[in-house]
C-alpha positions in Angstrom: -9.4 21.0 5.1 -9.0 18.6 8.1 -11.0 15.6 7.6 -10.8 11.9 9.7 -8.1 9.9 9.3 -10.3 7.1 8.2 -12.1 9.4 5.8 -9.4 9.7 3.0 -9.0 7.9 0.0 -6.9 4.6 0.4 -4.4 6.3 -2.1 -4.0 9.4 0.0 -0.3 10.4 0.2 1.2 10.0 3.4 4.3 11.3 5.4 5.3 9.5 8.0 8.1 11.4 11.1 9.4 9.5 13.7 10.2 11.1 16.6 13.4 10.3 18.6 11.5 9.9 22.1 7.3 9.5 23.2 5.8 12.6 23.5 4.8 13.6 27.0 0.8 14.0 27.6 1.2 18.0 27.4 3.5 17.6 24.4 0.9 15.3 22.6 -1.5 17.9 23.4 0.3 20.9 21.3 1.5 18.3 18.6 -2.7 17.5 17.8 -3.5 20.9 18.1 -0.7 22.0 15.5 -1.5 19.4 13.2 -5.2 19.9 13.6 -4.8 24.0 13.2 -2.0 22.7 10.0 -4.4 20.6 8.8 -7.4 22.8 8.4 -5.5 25.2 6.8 -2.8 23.0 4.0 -3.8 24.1 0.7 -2.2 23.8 -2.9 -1.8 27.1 -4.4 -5.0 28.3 -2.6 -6.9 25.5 -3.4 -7.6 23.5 0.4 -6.7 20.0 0.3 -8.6 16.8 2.2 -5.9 16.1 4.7 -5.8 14.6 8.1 -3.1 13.3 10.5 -3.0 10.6 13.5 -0.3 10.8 16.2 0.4 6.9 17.0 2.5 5.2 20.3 3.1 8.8 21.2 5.7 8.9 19.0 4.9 9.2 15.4 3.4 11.7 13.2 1.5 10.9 10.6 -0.1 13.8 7.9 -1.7 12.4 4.8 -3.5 14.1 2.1 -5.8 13.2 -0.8 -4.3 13.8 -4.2 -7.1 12.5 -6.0 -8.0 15.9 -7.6 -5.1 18.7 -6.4 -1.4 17.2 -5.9 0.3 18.3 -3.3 3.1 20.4 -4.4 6.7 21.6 -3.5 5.8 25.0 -1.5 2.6 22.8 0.4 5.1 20.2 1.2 7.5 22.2 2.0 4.9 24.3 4.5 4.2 21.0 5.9 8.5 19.9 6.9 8.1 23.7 8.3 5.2 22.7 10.4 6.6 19.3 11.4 10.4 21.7 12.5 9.0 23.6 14.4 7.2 21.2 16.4 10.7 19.5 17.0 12.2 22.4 17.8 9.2 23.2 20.1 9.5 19.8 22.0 12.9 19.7 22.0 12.8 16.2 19.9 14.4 15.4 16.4 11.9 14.1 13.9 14.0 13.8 10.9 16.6 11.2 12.2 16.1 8.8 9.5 19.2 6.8 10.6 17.2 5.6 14.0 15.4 2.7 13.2 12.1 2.1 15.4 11.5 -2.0 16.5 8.3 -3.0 18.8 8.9 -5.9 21.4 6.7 -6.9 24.6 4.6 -3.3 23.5 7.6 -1.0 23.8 9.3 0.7 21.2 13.1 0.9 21.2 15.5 2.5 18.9 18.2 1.2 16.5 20.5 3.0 15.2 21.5 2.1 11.7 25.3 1.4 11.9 24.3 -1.4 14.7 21.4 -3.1 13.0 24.1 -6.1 11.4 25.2 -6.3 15.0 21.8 -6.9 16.7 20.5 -9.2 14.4 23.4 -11.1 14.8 23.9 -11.2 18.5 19.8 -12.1 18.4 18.6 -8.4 20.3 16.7 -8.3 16.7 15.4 -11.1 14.5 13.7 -11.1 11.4 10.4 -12.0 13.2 10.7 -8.5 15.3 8.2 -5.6 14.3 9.5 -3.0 13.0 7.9 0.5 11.9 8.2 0.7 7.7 8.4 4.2 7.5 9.0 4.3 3.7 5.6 3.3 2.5 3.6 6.4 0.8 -0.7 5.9 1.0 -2.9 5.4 3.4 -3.6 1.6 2.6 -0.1 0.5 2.9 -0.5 2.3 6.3 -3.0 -0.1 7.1 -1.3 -3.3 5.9 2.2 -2.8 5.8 3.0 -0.2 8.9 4.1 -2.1 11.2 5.5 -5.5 10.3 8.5 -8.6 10.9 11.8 -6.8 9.8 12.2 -9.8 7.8 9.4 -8.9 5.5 11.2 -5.1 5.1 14.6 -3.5 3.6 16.0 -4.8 6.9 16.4 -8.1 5.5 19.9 -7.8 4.3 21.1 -6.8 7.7 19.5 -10.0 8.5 22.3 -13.2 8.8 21.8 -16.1 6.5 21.0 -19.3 8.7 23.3 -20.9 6.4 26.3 -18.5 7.2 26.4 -19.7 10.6 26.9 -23.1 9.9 30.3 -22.4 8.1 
């Protein structure tokens, strides 16, 4: 059962899908009314769950359910990636390219891909102080806090150079 974002539980489970361009208005338009008929409908085994989603910078997905009484399970998971394909393939955009890596600067959101992260944040196109989109994290309240932070403060650190390498 589709309920507000801001309604769930702090531990709700989230899923986060990064899409591999902004969506267009028109294309935002089907992706919230997907999700919204998806939402009002995801269930486990029958039994509806409390879930919501929020579509942010045009170019993420977020769905999130509360597991505090039903968990959601492999086949409403599963019915979830299915929802979240065909979208992609509807759009014509890839949202399960976990090898791009999204970075914020001056309110615009670029793309790295993984294999040339060392490089950038050596050459300076990426510091540790650039924002970056965790996509790892799993409820609701690290949404809120830990979303969109420094790269420095992420997994990204150890593509990050040591200060002290440099000197050598």
């Amino acid at each position: 059962m589709f309920v507000p974002f801001e309604s769930l539980p702090s531990e709700s489970r989230i899923w986060i899908f990064q899409a591999n361009r902004p969506f267009s208005p028109a294309e935002m338009e089907t992706v919230e009314n997907r999700l919204r008929q998806f939402t009002g409908e995801w269930a486990v085994h029958g039994t509806p769950l409390n879930t919501s989603f929020l579509v942010r910078f045009n170019q993420f997905i977020i769905l999130a359910a509360d597991e505090s009484e039903y968990s959601a399970s492999g086949c409403s998971i599963d019915s979830s990636v299915r929802v979240i394909k065909e979208l992609g393939q509807t759009l014509g955009v890839e949202l399960f390219d976990r090898s791009q890596i999204a970075f914020m600067s001056n309110d615009k959101i670029s793309l790295a891909p993984l294999q040339e992260l060392k490089q950038k944040f050596q050459s300076g196109m990426l510091s540790e102080e650039t924002l970056t989109f965790n996509n790892l994290i799993k409820t609701r309240s690290e949404f809120e806090k830990l979303w969109l932070v420094p790269a420095g403060a992420t997994w990204l650190k150890r593509y990050i150079p040591n200060p002290l390498e440099k000197v050598k």
